[in-house]
N, C-alpha and C positions, 0 to 999 in steps of 0.2 A: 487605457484604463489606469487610472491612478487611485493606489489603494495608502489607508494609512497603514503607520506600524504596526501597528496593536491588531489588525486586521491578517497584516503580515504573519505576525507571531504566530497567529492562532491557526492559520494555514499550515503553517512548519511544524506545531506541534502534533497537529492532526497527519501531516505528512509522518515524522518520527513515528506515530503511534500504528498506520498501516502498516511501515516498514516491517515494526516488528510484530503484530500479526502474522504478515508473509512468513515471516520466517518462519513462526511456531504450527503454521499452517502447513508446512510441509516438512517442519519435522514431521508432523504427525501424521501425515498423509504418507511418509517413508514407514511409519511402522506399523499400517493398514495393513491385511492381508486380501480386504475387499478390495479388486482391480479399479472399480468402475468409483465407488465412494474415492477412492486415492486419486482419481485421474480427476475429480470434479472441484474435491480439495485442492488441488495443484493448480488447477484452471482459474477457481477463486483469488486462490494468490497471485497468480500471473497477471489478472485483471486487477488485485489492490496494487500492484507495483508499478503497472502503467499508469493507474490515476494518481499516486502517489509521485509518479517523474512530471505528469503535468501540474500537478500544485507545485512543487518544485520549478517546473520553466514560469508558472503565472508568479510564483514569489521572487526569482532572478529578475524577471524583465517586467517585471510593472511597477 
């Protein structure tokens, strides 16, 4: 699969932009006192970080 640049970019930007959701997603999921809201927030993140390392592998190798 061969993608253009610009196609490229817009993947990477959208990658950066997950990233830092994850992030703010569990700060804020750290200062929940709801167990079950905090474990779902966490879980969301965990799942943007994985599809974020696959954009990431399709923007290296394609």
């Amino acid at each position: 699969m061969v993608l253009d640049p610009m196609t490229k970019m817009n993947i990477s930007l959208l990658a950066i932009f997950f990233m830092f959701v994850c992030n703010f997603l569990m700060l804020f999921a750290r200062k929940l006192q709801n167990k079950l809201f905090s474990f779902l927030l966490k879980t969301v993140a965990a799942i943007l970080l994985v599809a974020t390392f696959v954009m990431i592998i399709i923007v290296l190798f394609a």
